[in-house]
N, C-alpha and C positions, 0 to 999 in steps of 0.2 A: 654384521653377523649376529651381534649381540643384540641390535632390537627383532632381528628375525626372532631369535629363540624367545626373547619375552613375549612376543605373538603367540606363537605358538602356545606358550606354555600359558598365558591369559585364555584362548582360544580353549584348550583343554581343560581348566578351572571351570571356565562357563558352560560347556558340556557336562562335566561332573554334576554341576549345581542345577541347570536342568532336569539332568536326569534324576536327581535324589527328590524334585518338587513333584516332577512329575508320577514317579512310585509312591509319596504320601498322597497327592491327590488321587490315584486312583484307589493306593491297596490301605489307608490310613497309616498309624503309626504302627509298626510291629509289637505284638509282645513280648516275642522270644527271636530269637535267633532263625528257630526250625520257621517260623513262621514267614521270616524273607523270604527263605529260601522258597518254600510251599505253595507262595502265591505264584512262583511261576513253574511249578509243576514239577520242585526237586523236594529233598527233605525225606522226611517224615510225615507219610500220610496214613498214619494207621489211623483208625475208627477209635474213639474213645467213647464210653456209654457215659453218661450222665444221670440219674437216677432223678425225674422229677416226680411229685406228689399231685398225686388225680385227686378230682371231690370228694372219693371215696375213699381218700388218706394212703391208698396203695400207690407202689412205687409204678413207675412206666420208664423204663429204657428209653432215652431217645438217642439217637443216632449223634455223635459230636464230629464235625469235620472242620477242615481247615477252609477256606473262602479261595476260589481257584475257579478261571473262567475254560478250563477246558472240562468238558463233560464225561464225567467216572459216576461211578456206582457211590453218592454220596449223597447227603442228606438237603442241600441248601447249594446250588449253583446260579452267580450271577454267568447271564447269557450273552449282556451287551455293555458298551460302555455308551453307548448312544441312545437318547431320550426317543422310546418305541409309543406309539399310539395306539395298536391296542394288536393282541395274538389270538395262536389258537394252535390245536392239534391237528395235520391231517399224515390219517394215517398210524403209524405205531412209531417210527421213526425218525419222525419230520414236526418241527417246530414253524409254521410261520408267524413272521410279523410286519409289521408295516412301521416306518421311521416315521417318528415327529417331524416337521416342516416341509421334508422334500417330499414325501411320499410313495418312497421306495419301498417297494417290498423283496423279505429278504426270507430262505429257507434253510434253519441250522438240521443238518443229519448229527440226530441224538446219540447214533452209534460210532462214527466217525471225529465228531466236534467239529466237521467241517463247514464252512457258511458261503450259500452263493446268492445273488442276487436275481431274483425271476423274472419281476418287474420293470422295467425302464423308465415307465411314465413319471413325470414330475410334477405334484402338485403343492403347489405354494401353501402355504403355513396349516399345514395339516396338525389338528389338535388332539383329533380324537379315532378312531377306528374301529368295528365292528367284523368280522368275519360270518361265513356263510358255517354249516355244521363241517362241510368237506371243504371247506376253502378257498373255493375255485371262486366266489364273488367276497365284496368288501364292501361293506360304506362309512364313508368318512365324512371327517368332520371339520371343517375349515373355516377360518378366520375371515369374515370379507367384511373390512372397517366395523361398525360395531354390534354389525350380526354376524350370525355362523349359517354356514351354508354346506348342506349336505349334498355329496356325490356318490350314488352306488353305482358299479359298476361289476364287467367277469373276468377273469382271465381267459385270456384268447390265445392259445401257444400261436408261436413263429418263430421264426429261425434264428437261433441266439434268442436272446431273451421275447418272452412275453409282453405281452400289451394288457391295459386294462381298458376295454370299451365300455365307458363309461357314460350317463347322463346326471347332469344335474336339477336337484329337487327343489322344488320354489324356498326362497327366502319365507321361512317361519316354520320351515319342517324342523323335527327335534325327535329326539326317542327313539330311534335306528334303533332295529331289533330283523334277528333273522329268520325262521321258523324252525324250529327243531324236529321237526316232522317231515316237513315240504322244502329243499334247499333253493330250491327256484322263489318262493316267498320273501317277502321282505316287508315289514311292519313300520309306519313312520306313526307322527304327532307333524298334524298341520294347524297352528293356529292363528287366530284372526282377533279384529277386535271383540267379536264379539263370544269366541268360545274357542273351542278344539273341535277338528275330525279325524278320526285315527283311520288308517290308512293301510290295505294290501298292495304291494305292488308285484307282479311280475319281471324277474329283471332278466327272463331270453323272452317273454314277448311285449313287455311294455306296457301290460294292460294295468290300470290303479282302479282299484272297488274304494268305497267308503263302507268303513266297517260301521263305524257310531258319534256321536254328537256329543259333546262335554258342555255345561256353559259358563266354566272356568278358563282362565288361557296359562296360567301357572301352577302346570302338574307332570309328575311323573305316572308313567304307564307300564303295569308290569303284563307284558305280554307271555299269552300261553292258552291252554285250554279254558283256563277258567281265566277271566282279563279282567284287572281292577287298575283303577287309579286312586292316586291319594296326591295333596295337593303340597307344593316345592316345601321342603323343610325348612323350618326356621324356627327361633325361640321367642321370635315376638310375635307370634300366632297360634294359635291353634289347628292340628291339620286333622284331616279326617280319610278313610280309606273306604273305598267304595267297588261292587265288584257291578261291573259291567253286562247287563244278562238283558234278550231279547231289548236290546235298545233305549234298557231303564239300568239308574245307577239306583244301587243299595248300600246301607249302612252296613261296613262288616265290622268295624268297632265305633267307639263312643268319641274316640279321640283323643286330643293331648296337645300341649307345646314341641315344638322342634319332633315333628310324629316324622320317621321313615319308616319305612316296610318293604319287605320283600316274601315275592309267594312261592310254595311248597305243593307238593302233589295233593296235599290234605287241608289247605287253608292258606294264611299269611299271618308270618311273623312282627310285630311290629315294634318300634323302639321308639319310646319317650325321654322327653329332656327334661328335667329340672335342674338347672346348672348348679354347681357344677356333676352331677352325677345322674343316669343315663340307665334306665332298664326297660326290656325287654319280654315281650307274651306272645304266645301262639295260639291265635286265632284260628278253627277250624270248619272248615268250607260248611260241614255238617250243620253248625250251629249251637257244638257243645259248649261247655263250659271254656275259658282262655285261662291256661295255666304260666307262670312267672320261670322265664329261663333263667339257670345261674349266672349265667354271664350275658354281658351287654352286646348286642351286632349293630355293625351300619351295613344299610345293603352291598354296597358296593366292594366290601372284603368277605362276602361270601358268596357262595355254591354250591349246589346238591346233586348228592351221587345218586347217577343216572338207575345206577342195581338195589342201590337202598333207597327208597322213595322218600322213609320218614326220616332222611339224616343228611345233614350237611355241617361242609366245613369252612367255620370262619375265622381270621384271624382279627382279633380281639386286643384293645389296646390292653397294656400289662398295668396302666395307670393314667387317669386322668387328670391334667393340669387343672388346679383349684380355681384360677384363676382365668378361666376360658368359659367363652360361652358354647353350648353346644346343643348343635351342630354345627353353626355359623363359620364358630374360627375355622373348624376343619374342611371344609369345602373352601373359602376362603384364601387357605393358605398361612395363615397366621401361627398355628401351629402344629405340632404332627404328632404323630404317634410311634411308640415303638410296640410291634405286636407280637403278639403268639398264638400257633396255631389253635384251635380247637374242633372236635367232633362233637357237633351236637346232635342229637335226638330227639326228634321233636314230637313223639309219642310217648314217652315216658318222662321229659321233661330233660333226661342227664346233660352232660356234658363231660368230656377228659379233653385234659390238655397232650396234642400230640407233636409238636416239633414250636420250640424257643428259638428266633433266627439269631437273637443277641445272644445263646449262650452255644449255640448249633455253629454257627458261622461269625460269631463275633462282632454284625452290623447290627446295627438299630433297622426294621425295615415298617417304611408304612405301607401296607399293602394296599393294593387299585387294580379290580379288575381281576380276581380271581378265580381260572379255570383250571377244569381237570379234564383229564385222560378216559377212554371210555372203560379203562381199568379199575378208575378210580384208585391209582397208586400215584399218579404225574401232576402237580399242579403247577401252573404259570402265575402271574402276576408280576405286575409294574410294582417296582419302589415309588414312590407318592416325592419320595425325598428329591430324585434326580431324575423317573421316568425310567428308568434301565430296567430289562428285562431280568424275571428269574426263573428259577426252577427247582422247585421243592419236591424229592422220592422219597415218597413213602412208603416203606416195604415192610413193616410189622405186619405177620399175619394175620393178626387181632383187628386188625386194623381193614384191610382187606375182606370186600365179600366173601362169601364163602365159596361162589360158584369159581373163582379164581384163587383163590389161595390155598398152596401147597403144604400135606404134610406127612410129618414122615411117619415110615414102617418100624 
């Protein structure tokens, strides 16, 4: 009887102490009391402002919330606890996303919190992901020994879950991109020894055009009305950006070490390294003059609102490690960042800072792959740290174009 109860009572110890690893691993340490309780949706969830300092020395409200994976009118919402490959909007309602490794695709209802699974197909070590504008196709990015192998395919309803009919793109495709115009479209990089072809493809009837010729094979391609390329970042080179036009590449700047870029309705932004510290110009389609943004971007943590042409939002690390090269360490994995929102303008040169995740939601977060809403109030992005999905509401009217934003009488 008495070794029964010490079972037992060992038994119950080691549930406790699971349980208590398992609430630091996912929610960290608490700081307060209200704060246990909060992450699972008891407590104390009143909104607390914050008062942070724009360039312009005036104060800005941000929104302060507590960190809590069910979805409320709050400022900063983790989505998932499972490493996502990559999201998107469809709709007003509906979050998809597609899982790292299995290749599951899963649809959260934003008004509900509720999550189901749409997808069944299973595709082995899925890295990366791309969505269509409405959803309904995907292309992914897979591991196969020590190349990546691209798969696009659509969603096909059937009874109980969906299917993805999919095909796969020859070994050396790269640069999955969708059309934001055309949802049928689909945009690769095929390349060879001896250069790049970039590539439309049809994905309900099959058909692939060659758009144009590169005679580099390590480049990044910013696809869109105006198409440029610039050559893979790094600090022990020099990269250069080039805009794609009748079948000839053009100088659209002079260049630089560890050069990224990313393009806007009006040109391309681009960002130089000189380690350790990292700045940032906008380049304009016109030819005018390129003016010096106040803060630093890497493309990949930013986006531009579809209603504001000349403005976009990137999250911006708050501090750069002395001791790093850059861009290297950061793709690399070596090390991260913690960031903060920013609106930038890339016509008059501003910027403000509009939501802090570490002071917002109390995580460090490195953002990867940041999208918005057609509201431009909604953005997604992956933490860079673990892959988990989030969701950043932004509802300052100020903030908000004006063809949507309410006010009062």
């Amino acid at each position: 009887m008495k070794k029964t109860l010490i079972i037992t009572i060992g038994v119950l110890i080691l549930i406790l102490v699971v349980g208590v690893w398992a609430y630091l691993f996912m929610f960290g340490t608490p700081k307060s009391t209200g704060e246990v309780f909060a992450n699972f949706g008891l407590g104390n969830n009143d909104a607390v402002t914050t008062p942070t300092t724009t360039n312009d020395g005036t104060s800005l409200p941000i929104s302060d919330s507590v960190f809590n994976n069910v979805i409320e009118a709050r400022t900063f919402q983790q989505l998932t606890t499972k490493p996502v490959a990559g999201m998107t909007f469809v709709g007003s309602t509906t979050i998809r996303y597609m899982e790292q490794g299995t290749g599951y695709i899963f649809d959260i209802d934003t008004e509900t919190g509720t999550e189901r699974q749409v997808v069944g197909n299973t595709f082995t070590k899925v890295r990366s992901a791309v969505f269509s504008l409405d959803g309904t196709s995907v292309a992914l990015t897979r591991d196969e020994g020590r190349a990546s192998r691209i798969t696009v395919g659509t969603i096909v309803e059937g009874e109980g879950r969906d299917t993805l009919r999919s095909v796969n793109l020859p070994l050396g495709s790269s640069e999955p991109h969708f059309s934001t115009t055309a949802t049928s479209t689909f945009n690769y990089l095929y390349t060879t020894a001896a250069g790049g072809t970039g590539h439309a493809y049809n994905v309900l009837t099959g058909n692939d055009s060659v758009l144009f010729t590169i005679p580099f094979t390590s480049a990044h391609i910013l696809w869109g009305t105006h198409t440029y390329v610039y050559t893979k970042p790094t600090a022990e080179l020099a990269g250069y950006v080039y805009e794609i036009k009748n079948g000839s590449l053009g100088f659209v700047t002079n260049g630089g070490t560890g050069l990224m870029a990313t393009a806007y309705a009006g040109g391309v932004i681009t960002t130089l390294s000189n380690s350790p510290t990292m700045f940032s110009s906008v380049n304009p389609q016109s030819g005018g003059d390129s003016s010096t943004l106040p803060v630093s971007v890497i493309p990949e943590k930013c986006t531009f609102l579809d209603r504001i042409p000349n403005e976009l939002v990137c999250a911006v690390p708050a501090t750069l490690p002395d001791d790093a090269t850059y861009p290297d360490d950061w793709y690399k994995g070596v090390i991260s960042f913690a960031d903060r929102f920013w609106l930038i303008d890339t016509a008059n040169g501003s910027a403000r800072l509009v939501a802090d995740p570490t002071a917002d939601a109390g995580r460090d977060v490195d953002v990867l792959k940041l999208e918005v809403n057609g509201e431009g109030t909604q953005f997604l992005f992956i933490n860079k740290n673990d892959n988990t999905l989030w969701l950043l509401n932004l509802t300052d009217t100020s903030f908000v174009p004006e063809d949507t934003a309410t006010t009062e009488n």
